[in-house]
Structures are given as structure tokens and as C-alpha cells.
ChimeraX commands (.cxc) that place a marker at each C-alpha (Angstrom):
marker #1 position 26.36,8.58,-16.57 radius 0.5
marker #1 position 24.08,6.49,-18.46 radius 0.5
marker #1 position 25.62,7.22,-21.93 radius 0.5
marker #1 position 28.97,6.42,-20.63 radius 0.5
marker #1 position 27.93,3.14,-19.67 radius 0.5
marker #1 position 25.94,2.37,-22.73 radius 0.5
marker #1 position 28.69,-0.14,-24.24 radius 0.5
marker #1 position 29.29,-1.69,-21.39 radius 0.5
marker #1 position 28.04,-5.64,-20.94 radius 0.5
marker #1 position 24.28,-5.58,-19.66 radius 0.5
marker #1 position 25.81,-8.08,-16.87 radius 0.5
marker #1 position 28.34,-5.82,-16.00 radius 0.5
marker #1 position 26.19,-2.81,-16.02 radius 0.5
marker #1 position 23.99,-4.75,-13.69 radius 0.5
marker #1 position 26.98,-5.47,-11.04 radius 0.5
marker #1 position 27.66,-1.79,-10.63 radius 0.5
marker #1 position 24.22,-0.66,-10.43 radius 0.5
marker #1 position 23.36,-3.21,-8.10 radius 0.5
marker #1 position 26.65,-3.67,-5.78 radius 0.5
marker #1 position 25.93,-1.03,-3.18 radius 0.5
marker #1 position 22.41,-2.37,-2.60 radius 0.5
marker #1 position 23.46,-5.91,-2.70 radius 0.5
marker #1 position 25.86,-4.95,0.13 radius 0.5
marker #1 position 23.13,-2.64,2.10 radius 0.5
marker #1 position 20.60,-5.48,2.55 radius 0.5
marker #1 position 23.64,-8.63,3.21 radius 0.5
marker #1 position 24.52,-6.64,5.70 radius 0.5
marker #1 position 21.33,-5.92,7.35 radius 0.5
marker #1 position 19.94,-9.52,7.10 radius 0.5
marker #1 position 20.24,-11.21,10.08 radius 0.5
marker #1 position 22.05,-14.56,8.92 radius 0.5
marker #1 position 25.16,-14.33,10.46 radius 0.5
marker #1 position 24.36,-12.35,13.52 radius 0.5
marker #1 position 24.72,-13.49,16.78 radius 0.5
marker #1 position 20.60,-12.87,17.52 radius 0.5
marker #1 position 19.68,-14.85,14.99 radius 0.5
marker #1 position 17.58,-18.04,16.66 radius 0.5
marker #1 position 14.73,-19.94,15.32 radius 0.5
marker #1 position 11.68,-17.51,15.99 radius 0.5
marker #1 position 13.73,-14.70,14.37 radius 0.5
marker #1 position 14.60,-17.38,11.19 radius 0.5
marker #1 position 10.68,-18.68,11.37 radius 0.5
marker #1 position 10.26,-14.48,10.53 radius 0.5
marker #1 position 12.41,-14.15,7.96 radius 0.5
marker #1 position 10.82,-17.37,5.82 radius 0.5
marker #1 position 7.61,-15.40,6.78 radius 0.5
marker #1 position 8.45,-12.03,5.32 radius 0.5
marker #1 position 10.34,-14.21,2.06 radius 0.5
marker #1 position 7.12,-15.63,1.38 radius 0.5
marker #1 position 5.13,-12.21,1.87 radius 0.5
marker #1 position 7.37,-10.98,-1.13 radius 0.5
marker #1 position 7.66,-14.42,-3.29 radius 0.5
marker #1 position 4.59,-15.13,-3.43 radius 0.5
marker #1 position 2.58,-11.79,-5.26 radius 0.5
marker #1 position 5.71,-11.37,-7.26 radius 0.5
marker #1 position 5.48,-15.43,-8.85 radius 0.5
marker #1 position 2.16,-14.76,-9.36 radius 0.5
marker #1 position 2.73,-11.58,-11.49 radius 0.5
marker #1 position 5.12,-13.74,-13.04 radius 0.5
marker #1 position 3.21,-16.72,-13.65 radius 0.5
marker #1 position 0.67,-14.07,-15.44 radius 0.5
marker #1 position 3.98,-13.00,-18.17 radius 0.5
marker #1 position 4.91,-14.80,-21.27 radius 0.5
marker #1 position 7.64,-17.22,-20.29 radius 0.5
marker #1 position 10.71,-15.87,-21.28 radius 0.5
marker #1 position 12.61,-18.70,-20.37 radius 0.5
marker #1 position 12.77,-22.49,-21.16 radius 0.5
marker #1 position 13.47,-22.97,-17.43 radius 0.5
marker #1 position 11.22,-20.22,-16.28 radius 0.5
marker #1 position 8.86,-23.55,-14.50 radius 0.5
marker #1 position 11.87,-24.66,-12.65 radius 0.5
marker #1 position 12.37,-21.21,-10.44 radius 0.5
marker #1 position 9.15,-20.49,-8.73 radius 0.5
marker #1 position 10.41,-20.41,-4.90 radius 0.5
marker #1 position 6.71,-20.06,-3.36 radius 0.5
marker #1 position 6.30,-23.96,-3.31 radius 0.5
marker #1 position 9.53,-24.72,-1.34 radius 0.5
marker #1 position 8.77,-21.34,0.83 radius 0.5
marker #1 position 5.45,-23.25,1.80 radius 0.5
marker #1 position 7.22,-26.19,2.67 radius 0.5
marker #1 position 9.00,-24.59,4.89 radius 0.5
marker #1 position 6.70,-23.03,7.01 radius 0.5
marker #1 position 5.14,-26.06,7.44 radius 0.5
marker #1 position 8.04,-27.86,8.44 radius 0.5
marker #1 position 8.79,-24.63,10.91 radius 0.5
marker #1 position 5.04,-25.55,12.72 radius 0.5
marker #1 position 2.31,-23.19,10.56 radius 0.5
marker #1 position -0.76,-24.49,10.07 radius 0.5
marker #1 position -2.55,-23.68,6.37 radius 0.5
marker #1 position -4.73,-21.20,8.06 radius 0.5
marker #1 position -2.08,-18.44,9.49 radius 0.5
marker #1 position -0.10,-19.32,6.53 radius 0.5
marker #1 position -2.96,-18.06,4.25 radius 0.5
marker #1 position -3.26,-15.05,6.93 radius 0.5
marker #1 position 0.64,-13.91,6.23 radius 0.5
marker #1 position 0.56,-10.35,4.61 radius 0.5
marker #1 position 1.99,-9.69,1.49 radius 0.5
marker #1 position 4.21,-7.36,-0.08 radius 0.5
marker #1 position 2.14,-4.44,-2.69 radius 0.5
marker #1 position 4.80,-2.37,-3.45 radius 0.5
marker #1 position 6.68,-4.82,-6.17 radius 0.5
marker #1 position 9.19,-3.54,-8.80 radius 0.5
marker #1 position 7.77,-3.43,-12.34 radius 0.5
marker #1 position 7.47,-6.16,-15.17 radius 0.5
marker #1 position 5.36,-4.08,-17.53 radius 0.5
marker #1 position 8.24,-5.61,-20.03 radius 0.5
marker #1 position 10.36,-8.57,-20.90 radius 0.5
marker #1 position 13.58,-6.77,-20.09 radius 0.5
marker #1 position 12.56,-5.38,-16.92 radius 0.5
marker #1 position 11.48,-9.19,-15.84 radius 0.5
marker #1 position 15.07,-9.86,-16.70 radius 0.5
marker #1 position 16.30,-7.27,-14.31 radius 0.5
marker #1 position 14.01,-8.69,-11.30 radius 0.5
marker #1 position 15.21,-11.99,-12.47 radius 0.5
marker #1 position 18.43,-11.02,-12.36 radius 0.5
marker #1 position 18.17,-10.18,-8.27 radius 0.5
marker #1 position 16.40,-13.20,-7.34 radius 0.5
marker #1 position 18.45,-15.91,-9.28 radius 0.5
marker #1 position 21.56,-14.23,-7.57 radius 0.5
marker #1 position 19.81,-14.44,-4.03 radius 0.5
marker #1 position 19.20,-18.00,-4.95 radius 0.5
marker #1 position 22.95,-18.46,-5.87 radius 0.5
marker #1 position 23.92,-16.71,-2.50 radius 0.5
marker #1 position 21.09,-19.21,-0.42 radius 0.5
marker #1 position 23.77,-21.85,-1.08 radius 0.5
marker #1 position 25.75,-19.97,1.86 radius 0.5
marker #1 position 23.10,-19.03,3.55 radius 0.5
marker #1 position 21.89,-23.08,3.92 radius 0.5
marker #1 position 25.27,-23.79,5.68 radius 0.5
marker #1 position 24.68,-21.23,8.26 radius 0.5
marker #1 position 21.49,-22.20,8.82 radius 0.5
marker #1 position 21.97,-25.74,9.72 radius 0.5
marker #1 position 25.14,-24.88,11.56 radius 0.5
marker #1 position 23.31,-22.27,13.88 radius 0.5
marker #1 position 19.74,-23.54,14.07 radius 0.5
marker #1 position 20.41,-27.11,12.79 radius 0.5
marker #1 position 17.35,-26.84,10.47 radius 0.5
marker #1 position 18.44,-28.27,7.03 radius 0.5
marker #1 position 16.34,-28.62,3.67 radius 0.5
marker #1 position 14.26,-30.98,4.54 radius 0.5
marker #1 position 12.81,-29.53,7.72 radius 0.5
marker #1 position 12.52,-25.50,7.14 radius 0.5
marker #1 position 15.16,-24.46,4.79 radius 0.5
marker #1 position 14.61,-26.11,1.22 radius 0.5
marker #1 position 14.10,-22.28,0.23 radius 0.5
marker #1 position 17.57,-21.48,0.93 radius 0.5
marker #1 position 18.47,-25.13,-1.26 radius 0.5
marker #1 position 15.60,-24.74,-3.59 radius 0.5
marker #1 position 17.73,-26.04,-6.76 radius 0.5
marker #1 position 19.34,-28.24,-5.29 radius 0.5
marker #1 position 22.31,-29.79,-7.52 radius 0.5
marker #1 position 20.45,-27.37,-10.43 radius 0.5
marker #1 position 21.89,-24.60,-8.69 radius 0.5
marker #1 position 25.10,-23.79,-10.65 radius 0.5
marker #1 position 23.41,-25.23,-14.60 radius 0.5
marker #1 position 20.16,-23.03,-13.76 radius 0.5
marker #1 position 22.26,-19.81,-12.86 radius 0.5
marker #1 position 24.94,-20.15,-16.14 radius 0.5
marker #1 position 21.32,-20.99,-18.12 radius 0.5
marker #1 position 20.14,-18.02,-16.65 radius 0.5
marker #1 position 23.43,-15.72,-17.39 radius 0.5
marker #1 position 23.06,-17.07,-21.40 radius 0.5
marker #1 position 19.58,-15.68,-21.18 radius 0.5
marker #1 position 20.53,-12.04,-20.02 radius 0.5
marker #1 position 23.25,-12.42,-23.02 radius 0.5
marker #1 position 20.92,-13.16,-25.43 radius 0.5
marker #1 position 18.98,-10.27,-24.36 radius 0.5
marker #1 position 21.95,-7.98,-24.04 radius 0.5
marker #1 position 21.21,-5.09,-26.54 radius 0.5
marker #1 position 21.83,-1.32,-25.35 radius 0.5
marker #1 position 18.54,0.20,-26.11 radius 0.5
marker #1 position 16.77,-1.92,-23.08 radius 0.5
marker #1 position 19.50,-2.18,-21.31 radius 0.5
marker #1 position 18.40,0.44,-19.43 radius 0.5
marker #1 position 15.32,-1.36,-18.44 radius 0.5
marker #1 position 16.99,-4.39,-16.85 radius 0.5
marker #1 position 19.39,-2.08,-14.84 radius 0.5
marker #1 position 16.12,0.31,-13.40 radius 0.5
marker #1 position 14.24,-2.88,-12.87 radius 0.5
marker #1 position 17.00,-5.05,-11.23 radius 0.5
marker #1 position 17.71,-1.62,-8.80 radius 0.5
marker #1 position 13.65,-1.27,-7.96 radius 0.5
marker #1 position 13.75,-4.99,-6.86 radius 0.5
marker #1 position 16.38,-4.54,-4.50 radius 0.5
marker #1 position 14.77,-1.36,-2.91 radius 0.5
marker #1 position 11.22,-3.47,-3.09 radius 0.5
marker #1 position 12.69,-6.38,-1.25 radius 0.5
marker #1 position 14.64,-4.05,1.21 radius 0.5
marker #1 position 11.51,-1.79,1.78 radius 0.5
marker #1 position 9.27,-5.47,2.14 radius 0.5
marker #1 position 11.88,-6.82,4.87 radius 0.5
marker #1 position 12.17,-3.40,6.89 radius 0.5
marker #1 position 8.54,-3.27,7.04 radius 0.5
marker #1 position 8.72,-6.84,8.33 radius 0.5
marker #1 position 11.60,-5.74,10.92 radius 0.5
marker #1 position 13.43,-8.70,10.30 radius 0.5
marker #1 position 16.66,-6.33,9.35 radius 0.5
marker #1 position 19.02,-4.71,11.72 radius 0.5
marker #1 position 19.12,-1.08,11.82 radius 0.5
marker link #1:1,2 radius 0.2
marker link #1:2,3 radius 0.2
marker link #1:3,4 radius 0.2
marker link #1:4,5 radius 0.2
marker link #1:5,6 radius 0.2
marker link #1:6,7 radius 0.2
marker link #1:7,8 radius 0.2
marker link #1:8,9 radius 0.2
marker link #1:9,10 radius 0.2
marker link #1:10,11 radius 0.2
marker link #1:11,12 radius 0.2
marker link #1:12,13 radius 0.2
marker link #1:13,14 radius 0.2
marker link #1:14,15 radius 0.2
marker link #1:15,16 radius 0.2
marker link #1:16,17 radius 0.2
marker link #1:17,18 radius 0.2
marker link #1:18,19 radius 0.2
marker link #1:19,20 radius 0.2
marker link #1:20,21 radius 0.2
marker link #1:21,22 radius 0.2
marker link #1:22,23 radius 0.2
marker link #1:23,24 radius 0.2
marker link #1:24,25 radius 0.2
marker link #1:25,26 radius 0.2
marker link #1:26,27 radius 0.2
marker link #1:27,28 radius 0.2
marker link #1:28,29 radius 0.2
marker link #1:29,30 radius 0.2
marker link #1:30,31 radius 0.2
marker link #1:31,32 radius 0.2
marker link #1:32,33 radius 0.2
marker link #1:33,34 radius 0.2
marker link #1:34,35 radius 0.2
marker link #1:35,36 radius 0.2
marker link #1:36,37 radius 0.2
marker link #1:37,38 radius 0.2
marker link #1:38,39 radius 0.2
marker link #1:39,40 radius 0.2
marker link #1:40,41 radius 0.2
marker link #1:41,42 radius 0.2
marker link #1:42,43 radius 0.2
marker link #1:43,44 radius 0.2
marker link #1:44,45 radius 0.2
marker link #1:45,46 radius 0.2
marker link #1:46,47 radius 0.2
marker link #1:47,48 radius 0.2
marker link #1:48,49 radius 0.2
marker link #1:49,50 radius 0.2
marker link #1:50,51 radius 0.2
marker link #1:51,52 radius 0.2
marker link #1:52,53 radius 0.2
marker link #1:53,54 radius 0.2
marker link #1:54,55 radius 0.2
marker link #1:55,56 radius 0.2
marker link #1:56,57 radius 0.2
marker link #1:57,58 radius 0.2
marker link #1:58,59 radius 0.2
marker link #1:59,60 radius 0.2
marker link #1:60,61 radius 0.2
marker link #1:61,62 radius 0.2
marker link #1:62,63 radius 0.2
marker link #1:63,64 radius 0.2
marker link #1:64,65 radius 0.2
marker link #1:65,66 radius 0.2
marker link #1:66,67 radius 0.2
marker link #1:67,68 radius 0.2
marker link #1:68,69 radius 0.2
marker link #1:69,70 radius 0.2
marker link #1:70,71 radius 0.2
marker link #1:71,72 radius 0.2
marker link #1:72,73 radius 0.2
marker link #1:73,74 radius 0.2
marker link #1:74,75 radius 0.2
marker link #1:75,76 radius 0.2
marker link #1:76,77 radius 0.2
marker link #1:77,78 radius 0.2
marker link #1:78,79 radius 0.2
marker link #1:79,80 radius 0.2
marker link #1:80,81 radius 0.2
marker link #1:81,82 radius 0.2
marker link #1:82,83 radius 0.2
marker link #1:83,84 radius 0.2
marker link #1:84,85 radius 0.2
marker link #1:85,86 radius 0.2
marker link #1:86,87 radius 0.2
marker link #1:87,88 radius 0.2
marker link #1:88,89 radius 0.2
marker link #1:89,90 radius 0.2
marker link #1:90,91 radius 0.2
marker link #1:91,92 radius 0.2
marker link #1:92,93 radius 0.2
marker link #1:93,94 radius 0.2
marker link #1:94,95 radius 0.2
marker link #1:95,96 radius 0.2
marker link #1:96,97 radius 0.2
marker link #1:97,98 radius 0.2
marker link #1:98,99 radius 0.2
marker link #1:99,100 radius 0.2
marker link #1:100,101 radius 0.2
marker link #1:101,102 radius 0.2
marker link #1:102,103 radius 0.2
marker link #1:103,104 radius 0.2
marker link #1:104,105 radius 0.2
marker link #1:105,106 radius 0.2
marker link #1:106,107 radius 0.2
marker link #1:107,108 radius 0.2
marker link #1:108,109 radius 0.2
marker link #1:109,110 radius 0.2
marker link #1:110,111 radius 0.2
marker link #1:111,112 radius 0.2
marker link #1:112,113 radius 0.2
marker link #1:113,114 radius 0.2
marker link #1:114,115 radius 0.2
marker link #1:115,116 radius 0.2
marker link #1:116,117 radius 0.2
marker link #1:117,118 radius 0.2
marker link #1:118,119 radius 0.2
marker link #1:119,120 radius 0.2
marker link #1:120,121 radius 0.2
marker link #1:121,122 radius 0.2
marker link #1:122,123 radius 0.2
marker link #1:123,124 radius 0.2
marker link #1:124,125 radius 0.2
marker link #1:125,126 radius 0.2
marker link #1:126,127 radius 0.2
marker link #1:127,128 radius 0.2
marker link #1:128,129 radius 0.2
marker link #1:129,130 radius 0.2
marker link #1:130,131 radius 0.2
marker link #1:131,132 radius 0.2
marker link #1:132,133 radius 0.2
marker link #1:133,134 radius 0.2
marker link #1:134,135 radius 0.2
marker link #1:135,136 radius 0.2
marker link #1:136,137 radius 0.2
marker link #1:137,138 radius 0.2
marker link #1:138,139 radius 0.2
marker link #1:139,140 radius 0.2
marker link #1:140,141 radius 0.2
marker link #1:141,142 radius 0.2
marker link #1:142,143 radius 0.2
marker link #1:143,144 radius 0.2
marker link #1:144,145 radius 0.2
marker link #1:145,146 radius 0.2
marker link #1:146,147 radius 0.2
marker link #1:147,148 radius 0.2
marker link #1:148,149 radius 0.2
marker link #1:149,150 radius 0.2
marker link #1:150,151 radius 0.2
marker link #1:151,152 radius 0.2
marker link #1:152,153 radius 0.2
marker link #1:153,154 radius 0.2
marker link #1:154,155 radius 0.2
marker link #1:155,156 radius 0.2
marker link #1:156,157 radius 0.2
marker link #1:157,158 radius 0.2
marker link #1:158,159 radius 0.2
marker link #1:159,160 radius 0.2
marker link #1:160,161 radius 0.2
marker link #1:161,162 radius 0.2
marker link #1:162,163 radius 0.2
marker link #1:163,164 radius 0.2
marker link #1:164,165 radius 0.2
marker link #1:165,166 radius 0.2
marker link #1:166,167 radius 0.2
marker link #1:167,168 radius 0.2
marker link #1:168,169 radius 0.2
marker link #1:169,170 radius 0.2
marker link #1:170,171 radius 0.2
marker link #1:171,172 radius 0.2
marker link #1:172,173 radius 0.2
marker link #1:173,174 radius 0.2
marker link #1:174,175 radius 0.2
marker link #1:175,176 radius 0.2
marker link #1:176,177 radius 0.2
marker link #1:177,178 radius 0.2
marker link #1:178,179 radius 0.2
marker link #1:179,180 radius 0.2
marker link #1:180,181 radius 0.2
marker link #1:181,182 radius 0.2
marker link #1:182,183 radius 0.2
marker link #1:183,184 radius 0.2
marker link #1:184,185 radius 0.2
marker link #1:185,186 radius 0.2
marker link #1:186,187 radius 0.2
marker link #1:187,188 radius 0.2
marker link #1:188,189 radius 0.2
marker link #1:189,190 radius 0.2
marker link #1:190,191 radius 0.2
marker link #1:191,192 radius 0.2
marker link #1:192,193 radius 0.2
marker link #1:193,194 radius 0.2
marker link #1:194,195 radius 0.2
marker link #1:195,196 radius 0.2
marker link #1:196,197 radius 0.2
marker link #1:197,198 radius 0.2
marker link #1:198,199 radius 0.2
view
């Protein structure tokens, strides 16, 4: 399979190896369910920040390999909001945190995490609506994660899509696809373990 895909579009490559997973986890996160209520959200920021935070710090460790790499760390605004949701510094610092986290041991498969995350951000645009239409809890009291760019949003996702262009060259390709797929089953893994997902 992977030689018949080798000229396709990195992007596009990414899409198909990724859709089925994207769907599996949308579906089990607990946004638009009728249980979802403020303890449940309060969870879910938790077990966000349990995974954010070791993988931005693996991150922060890498070569930038973007010029607007500084503008998408997520851990600041994920503090934020648990402080605006009522957690003091101390059981903030005693959340757990996620070990099993995809691999960066290379630029490409950074690009494939990347990939994941900047389209969760893209999706948290959605998500932010739901939120403050549910739990009335908007950006500026517990949900800045799920608004974290802001007006940025659409210029920092097309700046990131010209980056995984540039980048686009069929002997890593492979990389970004393996790497964008561990995320997903990382995060998914993280969040079950956190049993904020539905069956």
C-alpha cells in the first residue's frame, strides 16, 4: 500500500491515514453529549494538559522548524484555564502526565505530530461554541485552550499547511504519516486512561 501511495500529496496522504482515527476519538469525546457538565469539562482540560504539557516540552527541546513554532505552545492557555476552572498551583503541579508520547526523533515526524495538533486546534474553534453554549464558560474564564489563536487561527493553520508543502518530499513522507497516526493513538490511549471518553 505504501508504494501506491508514494506520489500522492504528503497532505493528502496524511487525510487518509489519519481519517478513521480522527473520526474514532470525535466521536468518543464528550463535547456534544448530553453528560457533558462542568466537572466532566474541568476533566477533560485536566487530561489536555496531562498530554500538552510533556509533549511542548519535548518540543521546546527540538530545533524550531517553524518561524511560528513560539506562537503554538497550548500549555500556557491550558494553565489559564484551570485556574479560571478553580485549581490552585499546587494540584495543578500534582496532575499526571502522559509517558507514552509519539516520536520526534526527526524533523518530519514533528511535522506529522504537528500536523494532529494544529488540526485539533482548527477543530477547537467548534468546540468553543459548544462550550459556552452548554456550560457558558467562554475564553476568558476556562476555555482560551479551545480559542488559543484567537483571530490567528485561520493565517497560523494556512502558515502551517505551506510548511508541510515545503517539506513534502516522498522519501520522509513516510515519517510524517507514521508519526501523525502514533499521535492520534497517543492522545486516544492518554484520554482513555483519563476516562474522559465514552466507550
Amino acid at each position: 500500500m505504501l508504494v501506491a501511495t508514494h506520489g500522492q500529496p504528503v497532505l493528502q496522504r496524511l487525510r487518509e491515514a489519519t481519517g478513521q482515527s480522527h473520526k474514532s476519538l470525535e466521536d468518543r469525546l464528550p463535547f456534544m453529549r448530553a453528560e457533558l457538565d462542568r466537572g466532566l469539562y474541568v476533566r477533560l482540560i485536566q487530561a489536555y494538559y496531562g498530554f500538552y504539557q510533556p509533549l511542548e516540552r519535548v518540543i521546546a527541546e527540538l530545533p524550531a522548524d517553524s518561524p511560528t513554532a513560539h506562537q503554538r505552545f497550548k500549555v500556557p492557555a491550558l494553565l489559564r484555564d484551570l485556574t479560571a476552572l478553580g485549581m490552585s498551583q499546587a494540584q495543578i503541579d500534582a496532575l499526571p502526565f502522559c509517558v507514552e508520547l509519539p516520536s520526534l526523533r526527526s524533523p518530519h515526524r514533528l511535522l506529522g505530530t504537528r500536523y494532529v495538533i494544529e488540526g485539533a486546534t482548527l477543530g477547537g474553534q467548534v468546540l468553543r461554541r459548544v462550550i459556552k453554549d452548554k456550560l457558558g464558560i467562554e475564553a476568558d474564564c476556562g476555555a482560551e485552550f479551545l480559542d488559543v489563536y484567537g483571530r490567528s487561527t485561520g493565517p497560523l493553520w494556512k502558515a502551517f499547511l505551506t510548511d508541510l508543502a515545503q517539506a513534502d518530499d516522498p522519501a520522509h513522507n513516510d515519517q510524517v504519516v507514521d508519526a501523525a497516526c502514533e499521535t492520534f493513538r497517543c492522545f486516544e490511549q492518554w484520554l482513555d486512561k483519563a476516562q474522559v471518553l465514552s466507550a
